[in-house]
Every structure is written in C-alpha cells, then in structure tokens.
C-alpha positions as CSV (number, residue, x, y, z in Angstrom):
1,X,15.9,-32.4,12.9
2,X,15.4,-29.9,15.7
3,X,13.8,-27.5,13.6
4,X,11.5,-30.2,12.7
5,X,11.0,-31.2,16.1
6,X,10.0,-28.0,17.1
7,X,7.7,-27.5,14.4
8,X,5.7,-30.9,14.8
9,X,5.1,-30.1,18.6
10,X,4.2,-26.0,17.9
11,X,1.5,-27.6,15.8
12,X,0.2,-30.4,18.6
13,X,0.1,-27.3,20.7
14,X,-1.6,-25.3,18.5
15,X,-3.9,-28.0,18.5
16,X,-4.5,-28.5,21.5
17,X,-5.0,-25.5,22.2
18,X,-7.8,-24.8,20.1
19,X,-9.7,-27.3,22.5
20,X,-8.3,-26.4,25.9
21,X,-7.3,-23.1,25.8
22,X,-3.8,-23.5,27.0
23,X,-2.2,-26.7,25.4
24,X,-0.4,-29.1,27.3
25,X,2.3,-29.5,29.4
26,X,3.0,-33.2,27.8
27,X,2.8,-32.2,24.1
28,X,4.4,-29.0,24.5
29,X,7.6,-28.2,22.6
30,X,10.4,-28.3,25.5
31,X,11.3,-24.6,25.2
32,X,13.1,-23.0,27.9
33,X,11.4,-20.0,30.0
34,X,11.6,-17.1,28.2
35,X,14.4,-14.7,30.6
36,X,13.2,-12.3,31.9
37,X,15.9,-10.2,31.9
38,X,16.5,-10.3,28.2
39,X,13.2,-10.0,27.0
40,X,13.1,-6.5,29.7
41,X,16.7,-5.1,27.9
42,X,14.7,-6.0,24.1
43,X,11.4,-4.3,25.8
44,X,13.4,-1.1,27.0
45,X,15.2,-0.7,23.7
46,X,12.0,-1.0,21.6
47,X,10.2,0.9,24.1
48,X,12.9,3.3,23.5
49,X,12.6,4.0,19.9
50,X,8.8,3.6,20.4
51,X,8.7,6.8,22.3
52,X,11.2,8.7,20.4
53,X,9.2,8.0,17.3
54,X,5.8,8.8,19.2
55,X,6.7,11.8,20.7
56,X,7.6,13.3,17.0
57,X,4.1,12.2,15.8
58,X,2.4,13.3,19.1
59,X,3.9,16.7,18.9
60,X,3.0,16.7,15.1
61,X,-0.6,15.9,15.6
62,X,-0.6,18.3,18.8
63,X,0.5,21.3,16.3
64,X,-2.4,20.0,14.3
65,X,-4.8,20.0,16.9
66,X,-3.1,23.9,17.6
67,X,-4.2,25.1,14.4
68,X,-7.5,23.7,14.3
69,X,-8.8,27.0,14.6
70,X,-7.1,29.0,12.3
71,X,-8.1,25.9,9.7
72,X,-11.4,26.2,10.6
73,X,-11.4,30.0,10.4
74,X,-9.9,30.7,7.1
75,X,-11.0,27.2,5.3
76,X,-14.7,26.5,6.6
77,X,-17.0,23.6,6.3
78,X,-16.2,23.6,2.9
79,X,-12.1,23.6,2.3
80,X,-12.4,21.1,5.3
81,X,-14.1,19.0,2.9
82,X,-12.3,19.9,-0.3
83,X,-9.1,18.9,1.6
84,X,-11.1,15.3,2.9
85,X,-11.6,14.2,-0.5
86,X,-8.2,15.3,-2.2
87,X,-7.1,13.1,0.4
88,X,-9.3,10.0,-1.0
89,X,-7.4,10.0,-4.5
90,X,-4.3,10.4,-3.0
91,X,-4.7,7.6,-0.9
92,X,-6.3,6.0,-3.8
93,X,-2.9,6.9,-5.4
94,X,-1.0,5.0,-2.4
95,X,-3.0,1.8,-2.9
96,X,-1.8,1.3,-6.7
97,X,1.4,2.1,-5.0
98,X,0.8,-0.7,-2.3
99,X,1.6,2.1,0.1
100,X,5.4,2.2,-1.5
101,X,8.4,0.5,-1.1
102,X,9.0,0.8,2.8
103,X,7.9,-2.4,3.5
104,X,10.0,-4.5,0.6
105,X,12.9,-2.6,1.4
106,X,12.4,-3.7,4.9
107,X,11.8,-7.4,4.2
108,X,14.5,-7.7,1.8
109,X,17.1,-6.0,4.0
110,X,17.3,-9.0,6.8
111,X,17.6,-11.5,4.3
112,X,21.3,-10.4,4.1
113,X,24.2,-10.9,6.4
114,X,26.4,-8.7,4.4
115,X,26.4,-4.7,4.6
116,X,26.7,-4.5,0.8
117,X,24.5,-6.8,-0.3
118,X,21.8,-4.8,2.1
119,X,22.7,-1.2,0.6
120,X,21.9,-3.0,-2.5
121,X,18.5,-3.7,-1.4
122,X,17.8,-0.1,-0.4
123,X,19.2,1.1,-3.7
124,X,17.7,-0.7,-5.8
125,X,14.0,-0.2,-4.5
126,X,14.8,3.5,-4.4
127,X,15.5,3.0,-8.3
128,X,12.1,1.5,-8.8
129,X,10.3,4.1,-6.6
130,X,12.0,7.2,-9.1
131,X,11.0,5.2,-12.4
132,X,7.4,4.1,-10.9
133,X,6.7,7.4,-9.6
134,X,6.8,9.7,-12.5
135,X,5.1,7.7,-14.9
136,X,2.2,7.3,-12.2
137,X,2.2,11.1,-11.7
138,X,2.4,12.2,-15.5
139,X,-0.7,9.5,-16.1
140,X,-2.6,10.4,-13.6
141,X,-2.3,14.4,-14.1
142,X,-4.6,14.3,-17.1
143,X,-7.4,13.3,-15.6
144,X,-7.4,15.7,-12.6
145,X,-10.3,17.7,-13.8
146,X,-12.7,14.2,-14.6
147,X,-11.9,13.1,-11.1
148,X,-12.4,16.8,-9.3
149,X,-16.0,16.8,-11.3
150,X,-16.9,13.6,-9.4
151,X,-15.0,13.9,-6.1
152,X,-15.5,17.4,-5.8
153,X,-18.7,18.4,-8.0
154,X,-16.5,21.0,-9.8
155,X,-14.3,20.9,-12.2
156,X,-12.4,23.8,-10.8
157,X,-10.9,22.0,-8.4
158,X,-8.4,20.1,-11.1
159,X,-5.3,22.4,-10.4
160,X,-5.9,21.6,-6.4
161,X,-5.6,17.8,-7.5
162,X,-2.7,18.2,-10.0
163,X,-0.9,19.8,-6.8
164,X,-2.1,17.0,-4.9
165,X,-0.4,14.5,-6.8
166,X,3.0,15.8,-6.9
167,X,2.8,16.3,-3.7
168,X,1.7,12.7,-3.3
169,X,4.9,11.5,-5.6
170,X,7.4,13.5,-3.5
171,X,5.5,12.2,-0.3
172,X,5.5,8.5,-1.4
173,X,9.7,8.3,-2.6
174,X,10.9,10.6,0.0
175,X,9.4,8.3,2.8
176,X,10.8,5.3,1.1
177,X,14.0,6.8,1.1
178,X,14.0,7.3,4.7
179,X,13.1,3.8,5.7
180,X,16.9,3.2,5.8
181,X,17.0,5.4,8.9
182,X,13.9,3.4,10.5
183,X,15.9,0.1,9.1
184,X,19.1,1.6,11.3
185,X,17.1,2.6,14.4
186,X,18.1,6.1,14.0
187,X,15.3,7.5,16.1
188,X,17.1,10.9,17.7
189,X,17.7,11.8,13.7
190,X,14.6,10.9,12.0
191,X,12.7,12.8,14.8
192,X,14.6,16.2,14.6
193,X,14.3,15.6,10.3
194,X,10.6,15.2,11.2
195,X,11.0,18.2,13.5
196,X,11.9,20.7,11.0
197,X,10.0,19.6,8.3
198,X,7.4,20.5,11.1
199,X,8.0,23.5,11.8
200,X,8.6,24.5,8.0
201,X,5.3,23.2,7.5
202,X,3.9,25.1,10.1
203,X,5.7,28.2,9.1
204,X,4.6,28.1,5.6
205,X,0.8,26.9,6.6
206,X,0.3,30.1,9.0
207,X,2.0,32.6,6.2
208,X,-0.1,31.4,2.9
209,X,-3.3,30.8,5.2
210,X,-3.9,33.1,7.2
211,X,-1.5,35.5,6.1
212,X,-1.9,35.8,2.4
213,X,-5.5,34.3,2.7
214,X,-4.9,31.6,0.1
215,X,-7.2,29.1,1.9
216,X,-6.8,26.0,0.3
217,X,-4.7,26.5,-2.0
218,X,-2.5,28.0,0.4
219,X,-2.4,24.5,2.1
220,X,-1.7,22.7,-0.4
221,X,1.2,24.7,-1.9
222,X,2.6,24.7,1.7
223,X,2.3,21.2,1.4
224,X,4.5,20.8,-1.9
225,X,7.2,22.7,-1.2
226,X,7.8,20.6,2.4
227,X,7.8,17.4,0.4
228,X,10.1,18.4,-2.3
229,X,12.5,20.1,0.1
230,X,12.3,16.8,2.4
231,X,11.9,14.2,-0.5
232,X,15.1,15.7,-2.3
233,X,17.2,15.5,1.2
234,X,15.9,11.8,2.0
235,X,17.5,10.8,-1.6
236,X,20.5,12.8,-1.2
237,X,21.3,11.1,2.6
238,X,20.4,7.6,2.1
239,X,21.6,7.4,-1.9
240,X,25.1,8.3,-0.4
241,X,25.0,5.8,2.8
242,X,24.2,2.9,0.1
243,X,25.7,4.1,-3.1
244,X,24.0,4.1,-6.3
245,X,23.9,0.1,-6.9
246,X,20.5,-1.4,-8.9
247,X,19.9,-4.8,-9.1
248,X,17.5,-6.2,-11.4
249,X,17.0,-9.7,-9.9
250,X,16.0,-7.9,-6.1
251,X,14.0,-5.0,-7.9
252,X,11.7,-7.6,-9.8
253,X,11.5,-9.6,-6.6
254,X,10.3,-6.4,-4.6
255,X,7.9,-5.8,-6.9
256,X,6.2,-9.2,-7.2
257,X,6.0,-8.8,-3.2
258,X,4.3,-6.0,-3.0
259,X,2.2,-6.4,-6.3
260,X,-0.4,-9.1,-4.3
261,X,-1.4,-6.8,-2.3
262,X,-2.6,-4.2,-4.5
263,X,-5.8,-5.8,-4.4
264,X,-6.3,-6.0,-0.6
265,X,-5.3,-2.2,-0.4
266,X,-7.9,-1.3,-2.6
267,X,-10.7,-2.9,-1.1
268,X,-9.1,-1.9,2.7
269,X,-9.4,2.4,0.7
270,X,-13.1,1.1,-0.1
271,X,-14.1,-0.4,3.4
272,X,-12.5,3.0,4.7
273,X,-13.5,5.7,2.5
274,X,-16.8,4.6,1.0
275,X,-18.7,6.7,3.4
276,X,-17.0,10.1,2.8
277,X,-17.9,9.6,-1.2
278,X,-21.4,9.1,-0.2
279,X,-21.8,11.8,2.2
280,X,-20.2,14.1,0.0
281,X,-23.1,12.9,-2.7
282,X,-25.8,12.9,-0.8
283,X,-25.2,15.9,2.0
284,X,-22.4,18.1,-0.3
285,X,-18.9,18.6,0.5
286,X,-19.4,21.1,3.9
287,X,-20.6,17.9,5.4
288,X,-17.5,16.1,4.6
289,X,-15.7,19.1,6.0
290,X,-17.5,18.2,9.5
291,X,-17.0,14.9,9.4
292,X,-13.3,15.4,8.9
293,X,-13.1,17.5,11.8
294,X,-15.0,15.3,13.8
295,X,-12.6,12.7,12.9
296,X,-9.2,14.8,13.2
297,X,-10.6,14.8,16.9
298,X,-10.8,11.0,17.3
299,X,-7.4,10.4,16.4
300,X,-6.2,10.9,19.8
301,X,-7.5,7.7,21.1
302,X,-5.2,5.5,18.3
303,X,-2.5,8.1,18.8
304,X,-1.8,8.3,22.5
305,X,-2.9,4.7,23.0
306,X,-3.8,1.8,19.8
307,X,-0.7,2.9,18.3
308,X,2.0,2.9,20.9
309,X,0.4,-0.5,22.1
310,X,0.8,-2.4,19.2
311,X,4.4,-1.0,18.1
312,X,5.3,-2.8,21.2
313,X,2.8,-5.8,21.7
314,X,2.7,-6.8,18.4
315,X,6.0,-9.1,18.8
316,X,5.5,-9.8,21.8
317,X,3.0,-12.0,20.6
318,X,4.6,-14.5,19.0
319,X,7.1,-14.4,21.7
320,X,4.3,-15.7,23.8
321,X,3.2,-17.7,21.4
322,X,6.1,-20.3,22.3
323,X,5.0,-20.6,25.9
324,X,3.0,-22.6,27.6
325,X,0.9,-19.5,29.6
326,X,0.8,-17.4,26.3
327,X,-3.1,-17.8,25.8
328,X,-3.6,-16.9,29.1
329,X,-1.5,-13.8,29.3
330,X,-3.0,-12.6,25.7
331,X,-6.0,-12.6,27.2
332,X,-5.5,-11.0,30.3
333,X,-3.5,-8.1,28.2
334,X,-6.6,-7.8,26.0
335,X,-9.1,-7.3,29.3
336,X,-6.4,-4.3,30.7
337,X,-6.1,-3.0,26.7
338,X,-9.3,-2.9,26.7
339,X,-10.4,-1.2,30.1
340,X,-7.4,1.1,29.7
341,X,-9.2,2.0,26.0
342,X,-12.6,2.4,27.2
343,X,-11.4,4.5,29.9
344,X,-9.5,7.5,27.4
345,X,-12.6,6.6,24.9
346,X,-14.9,7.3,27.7
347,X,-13.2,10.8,28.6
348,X,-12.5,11.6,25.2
349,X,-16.4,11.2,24.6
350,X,-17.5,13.7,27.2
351,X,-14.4,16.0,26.7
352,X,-14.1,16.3,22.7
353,X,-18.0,17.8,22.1
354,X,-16.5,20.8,24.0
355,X,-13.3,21.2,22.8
356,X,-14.8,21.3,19.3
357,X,-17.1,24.0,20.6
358,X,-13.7,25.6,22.2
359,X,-11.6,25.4,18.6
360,X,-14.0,25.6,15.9
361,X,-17.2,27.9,14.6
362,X,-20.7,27.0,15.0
363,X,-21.1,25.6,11.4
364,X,-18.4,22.9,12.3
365,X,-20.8,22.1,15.7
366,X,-23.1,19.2,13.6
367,X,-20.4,17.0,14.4
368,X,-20.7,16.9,17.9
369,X,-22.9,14.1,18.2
370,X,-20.9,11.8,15.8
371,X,-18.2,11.8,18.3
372,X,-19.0,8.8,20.8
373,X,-20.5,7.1,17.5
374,X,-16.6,7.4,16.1
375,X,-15.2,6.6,19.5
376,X,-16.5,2.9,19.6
377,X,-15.3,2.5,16.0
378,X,-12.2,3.3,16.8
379,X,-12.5,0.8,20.2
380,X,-13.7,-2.1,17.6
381,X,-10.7,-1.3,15.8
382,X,-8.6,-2.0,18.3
383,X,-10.6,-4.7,18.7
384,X,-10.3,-6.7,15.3
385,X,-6.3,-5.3,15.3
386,X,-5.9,-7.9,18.7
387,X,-8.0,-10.7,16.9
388,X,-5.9,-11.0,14.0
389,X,-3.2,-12.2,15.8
390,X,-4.2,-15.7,15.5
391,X,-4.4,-15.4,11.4
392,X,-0.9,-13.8,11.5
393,X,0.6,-16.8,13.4
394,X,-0.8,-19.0,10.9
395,X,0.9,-17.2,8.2
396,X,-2.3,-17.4,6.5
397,X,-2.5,-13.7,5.1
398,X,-4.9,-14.4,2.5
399,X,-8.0,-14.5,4.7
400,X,-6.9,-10.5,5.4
401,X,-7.4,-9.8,1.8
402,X,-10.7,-11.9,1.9
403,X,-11.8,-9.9,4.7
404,X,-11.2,-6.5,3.1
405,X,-12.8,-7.7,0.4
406,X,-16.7,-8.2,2.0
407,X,-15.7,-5.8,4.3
408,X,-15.5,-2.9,1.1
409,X,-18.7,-4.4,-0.1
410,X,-20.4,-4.0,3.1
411,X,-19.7,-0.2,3.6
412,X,-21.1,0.4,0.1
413,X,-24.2,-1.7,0.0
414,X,-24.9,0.0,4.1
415,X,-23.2,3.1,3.9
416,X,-25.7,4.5,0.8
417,X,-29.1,4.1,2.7
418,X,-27.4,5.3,5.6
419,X,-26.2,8.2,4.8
420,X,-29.2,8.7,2.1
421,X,-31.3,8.7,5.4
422,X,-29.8,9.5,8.4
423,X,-26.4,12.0,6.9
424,X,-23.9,12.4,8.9
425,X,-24.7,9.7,11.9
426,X,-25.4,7.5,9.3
427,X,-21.5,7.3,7.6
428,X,-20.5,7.4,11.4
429,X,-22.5,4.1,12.3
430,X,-21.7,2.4,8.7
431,X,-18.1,2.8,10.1
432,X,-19.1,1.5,13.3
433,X,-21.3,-2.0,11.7
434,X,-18.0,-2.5,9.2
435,X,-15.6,-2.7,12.1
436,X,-18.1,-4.8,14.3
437,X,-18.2,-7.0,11.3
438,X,-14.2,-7.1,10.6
439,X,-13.4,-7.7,14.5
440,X,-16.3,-10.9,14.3
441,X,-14.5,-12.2,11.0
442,X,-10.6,-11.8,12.3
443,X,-12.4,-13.1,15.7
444,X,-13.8,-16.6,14.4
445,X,-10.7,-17.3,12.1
446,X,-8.1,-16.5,14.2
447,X,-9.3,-18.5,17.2
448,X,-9.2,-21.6,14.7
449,X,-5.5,-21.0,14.8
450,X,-4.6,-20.1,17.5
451,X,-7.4,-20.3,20.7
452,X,-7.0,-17.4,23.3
453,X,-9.3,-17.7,26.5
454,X,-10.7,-14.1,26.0
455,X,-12.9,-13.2,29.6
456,X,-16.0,-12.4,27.7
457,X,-17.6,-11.8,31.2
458,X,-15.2,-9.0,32.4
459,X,-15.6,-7.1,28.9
460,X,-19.3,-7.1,29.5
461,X,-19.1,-6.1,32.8
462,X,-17.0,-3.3,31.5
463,X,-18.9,-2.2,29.2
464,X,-21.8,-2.2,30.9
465,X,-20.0,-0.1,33.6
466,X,-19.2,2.4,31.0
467,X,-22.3,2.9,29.0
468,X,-23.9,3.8,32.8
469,X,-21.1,5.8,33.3
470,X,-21.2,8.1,30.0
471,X,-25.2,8.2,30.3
472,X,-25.0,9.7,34.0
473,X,-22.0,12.3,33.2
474,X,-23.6,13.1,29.4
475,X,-26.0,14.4,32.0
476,X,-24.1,17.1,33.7
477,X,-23.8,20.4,32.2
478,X,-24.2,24.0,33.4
479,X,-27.1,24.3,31.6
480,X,-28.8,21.0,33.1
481,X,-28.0,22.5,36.6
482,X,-29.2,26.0,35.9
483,X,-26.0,27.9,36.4
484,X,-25.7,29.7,33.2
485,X,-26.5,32.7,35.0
486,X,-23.4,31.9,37.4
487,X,-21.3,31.6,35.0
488,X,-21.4,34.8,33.1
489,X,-21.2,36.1,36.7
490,X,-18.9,34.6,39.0
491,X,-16.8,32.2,36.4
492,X,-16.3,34.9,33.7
493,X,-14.8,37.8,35.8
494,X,-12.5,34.9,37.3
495,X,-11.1,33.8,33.5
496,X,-10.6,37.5,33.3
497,X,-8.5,37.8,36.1
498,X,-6.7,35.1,35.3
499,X,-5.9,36.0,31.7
500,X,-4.8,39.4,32.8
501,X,-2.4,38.0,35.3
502,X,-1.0,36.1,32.1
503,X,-0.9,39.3,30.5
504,X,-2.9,37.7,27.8
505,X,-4.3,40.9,26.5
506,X,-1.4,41.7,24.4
507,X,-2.6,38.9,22.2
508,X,-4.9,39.8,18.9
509,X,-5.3,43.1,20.5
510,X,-7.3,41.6,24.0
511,X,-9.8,38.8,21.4
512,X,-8.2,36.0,23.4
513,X,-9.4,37.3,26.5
514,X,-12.6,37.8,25.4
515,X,-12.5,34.5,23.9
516,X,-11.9,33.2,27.5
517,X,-14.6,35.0,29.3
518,X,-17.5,34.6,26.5
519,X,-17.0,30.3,26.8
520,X,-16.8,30.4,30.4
521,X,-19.2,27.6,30.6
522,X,-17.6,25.4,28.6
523,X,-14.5,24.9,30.7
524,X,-17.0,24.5,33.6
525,X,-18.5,21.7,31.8
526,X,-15.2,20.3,30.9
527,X,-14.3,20.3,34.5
528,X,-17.6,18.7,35.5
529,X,-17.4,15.9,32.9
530,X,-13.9,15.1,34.2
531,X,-16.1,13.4,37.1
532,X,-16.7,10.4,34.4
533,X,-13.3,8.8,35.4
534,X,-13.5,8.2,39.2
535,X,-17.2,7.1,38.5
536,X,-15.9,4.5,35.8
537,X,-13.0,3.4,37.9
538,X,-15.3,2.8,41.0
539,X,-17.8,1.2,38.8
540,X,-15.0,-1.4,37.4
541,X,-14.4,-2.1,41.1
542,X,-17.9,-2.4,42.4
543,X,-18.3,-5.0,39.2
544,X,-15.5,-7.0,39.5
545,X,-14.5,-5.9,36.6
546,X,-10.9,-5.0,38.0
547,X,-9.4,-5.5,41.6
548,X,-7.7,-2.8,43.0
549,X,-3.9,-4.8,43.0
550,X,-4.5,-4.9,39.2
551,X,-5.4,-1.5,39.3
552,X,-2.1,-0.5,40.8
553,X,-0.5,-2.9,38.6
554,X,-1.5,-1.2,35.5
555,X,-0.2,2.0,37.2
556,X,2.9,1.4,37.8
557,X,3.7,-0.3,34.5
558,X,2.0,3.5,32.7
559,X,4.9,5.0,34.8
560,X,7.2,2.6,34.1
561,X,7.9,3.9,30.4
562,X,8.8,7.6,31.8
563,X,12.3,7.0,32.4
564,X,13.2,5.2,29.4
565,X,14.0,8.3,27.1
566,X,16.6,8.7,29.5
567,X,18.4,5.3,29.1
C-alpha cells in the first residue's frame, strides 16, 4: 500500500509539475529531506571511484595526446585515416554486439541477494561472450577484403582489417570479463591493470612505429598482442573469483536484454559515423586522417569535464527527482554545467589551433578551422545528454531508439551535400545540425515528463558573452600585432636559453631545441589567447549571467574533489 501510495502521488507530482515547474507542496509524496550527511558519504565514495577511474583514462588519453607527434610523423594524413575507418567496422562490429555483455552482467548481478547466485550471472555471460565471439570473428574475416575495397578504396587493406577484428574479439570479451571488478568497486586494481596494459601498449607502439617503421601495421599489431595478453588475464582472474558455473535460463535472459537494442546501436554508429564514410568518398582517406586528428583533440572537453559530470550527476537525478526543489536545482546545475563547459570549450577553441600546429606537420594543419565547429558539437552533446533525463525517468526508453533512428537518417540525407560541397567543414557542421536536432528532440519529450525550469535567459546571455569573447581573442595573434619580427628576436633566444638550462640539447641530438626556438610564436600566441578567460568571466559578470558569490561557489566545490583520493 505504501509503495502504491508513493507511486500515485510521484505521478500527481509529475503532473503537476509539467504545469508549474515545481509541483506542489499539497500533492507531493510526504518524503522526508534527503540527509545531507548521507547523500555527502555516498557523494565522496562515488566521487572516489569517479577519480580513480578518471585519472587512469586521463593519463591514458594524455599518453595519447604525447604521441601525437610521432603518429603524425610516421603515419601521415593517410594512416590517420586508414586507422579512422578500421575503427568504423569495428565499431560496426560492437553494435551487432550491443556493445557486449557489461551491461547484462551488470543488471543481472543486483537482482541477487546471494553471492553464488551472482557469480553465476558473471559466468554465465562470460560463456556466451566466448561462444558469440568466435563465430562473429570467423564470419566476419571473409569478407575483410570486400569491406577494405569500400571503406578503404583498396583492397590491400584486408589483412589490416582481419587484424582488426581479432583485436576487436579479444577487446570486446576481455572487457566483459573485467566488469566484475567495476561490479566490486575495485578501482586501485582495475587502474594499475589499465596501467600496464598502458605502458605495454606504449612500449610496443614506439618499438614497431617508429622503431621498426611498420606504420600502421605496426599499430595495429601493437594493438593485438595488448588485447590478447589482457583479454586472456581478465578470464583467468574473474573465471576463478566466480567459478565456471553456466546457466541456460540467465544466459537466454541476457541475451533477450540486450538483443532490443541492436537496433538503436546501429542507427546511434549511423548518426555518428555517416560523415567520416562520406568524407572519405568524396575528399579521400588523408582527409579522414585530419579530421581524426582534429577530433582526437576535442576529446578533452568530454574527458576532463562531460564525462566526470555525468558519472556523478547522473543518479543524483533521480535522487532529486523525489524532492520537492529538484526542478529547481536541475536547472540551476544545468546553467553552472553549462557556463563551466563553455568556459574549457572557449579556451580549448583558441588554444587547440596551436597546439595542433605545435604536435603535428603542416599537411595535418586543414583541420584547424574545424575545431570551434567540433567544439559546439561536443557543448550540444552535453546538451541533449542533460535533456534526456526526463525520458529516463519515465522509463520510456523507446523514444531513445526513435530518436537514433531520424537522427541516422538526418546525418545521411545532410551529411552528403555537405561534405560533397563544402569537405571537411561540411561533416564538422552535419555533426553539429544532428546534435542540435537530438538535444531539441530529447528537449521537447523529456520536459513532457518531467518539466525542469531551465533559465533560457542566462544561457543566452552566456552565450552571447562568449561568441564576443572568442571573436575579440580569435583576433590576437603575433602576426595581427606585427611582432613576428620580435619574436625570432627577442622570444627565440629566450626559449633557447631556457632549453639549455633544461639541458634539453641532449635530446634527438639538439632537434628539440630547435623545435622550441623555430615556433617561438606560437607559445606567444598561446599565452596571448589565455586572455579569453578573464574577458569571459568578466563578461558573465557585467551580464548577469553569474554573480560573483556563485562564482566562488562553483570554486570551491572544483576544489572540493582534490582531497578525496586521499579518503
């Protein structure tokens, strides 16, 4: 009776608030005030594993970043490319896979009180993964040299694609084998696993590269040997935490979970990778290279902060949800979210054109103006990832799969004129229109489910304060000013200096130093363009956009996260 209760009133709420904003303090269910100090011990914990997790992936992608030039060196515009598209089929692969077992293991597992009965779970979906996987290797291997003819225009490229695919099939088991460590909130252990297998990765990626000048094949046997060295010790260490149990009944239900959403996935590859076909067909496959670069560079802004938001916001939510002021605070966390993403997005957009000119050749340099174009897509992103929220609390899941759906027939039917007429800016604005179009879709159905009071008003304001921010600073270069001459004179001897106090002559026989004193002028831009976040902040002020208490507010809760590793 309770439960039913509780039910009947969450919905007079709901309804209510689709009108008001905020529901009602007479219909709403009698709840008690969330505590404070247990939701702070449940935020510390997650924000715990959050970070542990994060700061294996950030050091990952900061390796990455690292060896951008040495990719860029040895691979070109065109391995860049080759290595884009491999990555299409295998994510192709993924789809037919519905990404793998993970999240079935995961849903099954809490259905269980009982240790036993939950070992059984992970078990028996690592059974399905080893009979599944083979069979979708060993069918797909035969036609590696139709799909290299039209993903890669060559048929040559069929061995890189049957190495692909195992790679793909150790890749794909081996991580559902080590969802039981996830599942366990073993977070010190699957980082220093994810740890080695970097710096084995690493290791082997400098030798065969750059060492034995294999290029991309180089890559991707580097590649194969990680996951089957990692994919055979995931087994090994979760097969003998859960035994070797199978259950029929739990494998056929994890399948039929997973199976409806096969669909979805395949229209979500389409609506994401439908542009990097095209450009590849209508510009060749160096232009995919440059595009992939561009867009290795973009990751920061989900990595450092769409990512870490969500793993901790996202259950927060419906938290809220069950309070009276939830509305109210999801909307005020979207207007921070948001100025806090504009803000990196805005640096990121005046900083990234020159770090691309600091880590890559001139041939990778047509990308440079695609970059604020992928910036915003990645903003809208965020965007439509908030929006959703109130489709998710419905439980009405479908509409996701809808979505995806015209979304994959949108990029198609505007990515091919695009692209056919405008190359490279043209798959970076398709992007950009798709995810306008998904955040307006998960936008308009959410809020029939759930109505949060979004401050429409502020988010103008804050854009506005942005676009005149980037177009003033976009602006300010050594070469607008004139000091080019300056630079090779005053600037350059000074990186000299400082490199030799570094001792940084020892390194590739004094090419770094040289490498330092020739781009003077771009770290002088890069310390010119840092002027973009005072004038962006003082804008948000001068607007309205922000008051200074909320400014210090926001601050303070940044630093607050520091000390929790330490807990």
């Amino acid at each position: 009776m309770r439960i039913a209760h509780r039910r009947l009133c969450l919905r007079r709420h709901v309804s209510t608030a689709r009108y008001s904003g905020y529901g009602s303090q007479k219909l709403f269910p009698p709840y008690k005030e969330i505590s404070v100090g247990s939701v702070a011990v449940k935020d510390v914990s997650v924000a715990k594993h959050a970070i542990i997790y994060g700061a294996a992936t950030v050091l990952s992608k900061a390796v990455g970043f690292v060896l951008i030039p040495m990719y860029t060196h040895y691979l070109g515009p065109s391995g860049y490319g080759i290595l884009g598209m491999i990555d299409i089929c295998l994510v192709l692969l993924s789809a037919m896979m519905a990404y793998g077992m993970s999240n079935a293991i995961m849903r099954f597992y809490y259905e269980f009180e009982d240790q036993k009965e939950r070992n059984l779970v992970v078990s028996s979906g690592l059974f399905v993964m080893l009979a599944i996987v083979p069979v979708l290797v060993c069918v797909s291997l035969p036609f590696s040299g139709i799909v290299s003819r039209i993903m890669l225009g060559s048929s040559d490229g069929g061995f890189y694609l049957v190495l692909a695919i195992i790679t793909f099939g150790l890749n794909i088991s081996g991580d559902s084998a080590r969802i039981y460590v996830v599942i366990n909130q073993k977070s010190v252990f699957w980082s220093a696993i994810a740890l080695l297998r970097l710096i084995l990765g690493m290791g082997l990626n400098i030798y065969l590269i750059a060492v034995r000048g294999m290029g991309v094949l180089g890559y991707l046997y580097s590649s194969l040997i990680v996951a089957c060295v990692f994919s055979i010790f995931w087994h090994v260490y979760t097969f003998r935490k859960v035994g070797l149990g199978f259950s029929r009944d739990l494998a056929r239900k994890m399948v039929a979970y997973l199976a409806p959403l096969i669909p979805g996935q395949f229209a979500r590859l389409v609506k994401e990778r439908a542009t990097t076909v095209i450009l590849r067909s209508y510009s060749g496959i160096s232009s995919v290279g440059i595009f992939e670069l561009a867009f290795k560079f973009i990751v920061i802004l989900p990595l450092f902060i769409t990512d870490p938001f969500f793993r901790s916001w996202q259950p927060r939510q419906f938290e809220l949800s069950r309070t009276e002021e939830g509305p109210k605070v999801m909307a005020a966390t979207f207007a921070r979210f948001m100025i806090t993403m504009i803000f990196v997005g805005l640096i990121l957009a005046v900083m990234l054109p020159e770090a691309i000119k600091l880590t890559s050749p001139p041939e990778f340099w047509a990308g440079i103006p695609i970059v604020t174009v992928l910036l915003c897509t990645r903003i809208l992103v965020a965007m439509a990832q908030f929006a959703v929220f109130g489709i998710l609390y419905a439980k009405k899941t479908k509409f996701i799969s809808y979505i995806n759906i015209v979304l994959a027939v949108m990029a198609v039917s505007i990515g091919i004129p695009m692209v056919k007429y405008f190359g490279l800016m043209g798959a970076a604005f398709t992007g950009t229109i798709v995810e306008l179009g998904r955040f307006i879709l998960n936008y308009t159905i959410g809020q029939k489910y759930y109505r949060i009071p979004y401050m429409w008003g502020r988010f103008a304001r804050t854009v506005a304060v942005a676009v005149l921010s980037y177009l003033i600073v976009s602006h300010i270069s050594v070469e607008s000013f004139g000091l080019d001459q300056w630079c090779e004179n005053t600037m350059s001897p000074i990186f000299g200096w400082f490199a030799d106090v570094l001792h940084l002559g020892v390194v590739k026989n004094g090419k770094l130093v040289m490498y330092l004193t020739e781009r003077s002028s771009v770290f002088v831009n890069v310390m010119m363009k840092s002027l973009i976040a005072p004038l962006y902040v003082g804008g948000l002020l001068a607007v309205g956009a922000i008051d200074l208490s909320t400014l210090q507010d926001m601050g303070k809760r940044a630093l607050a996260y520091v000390p929790v590793l330490s807990r």
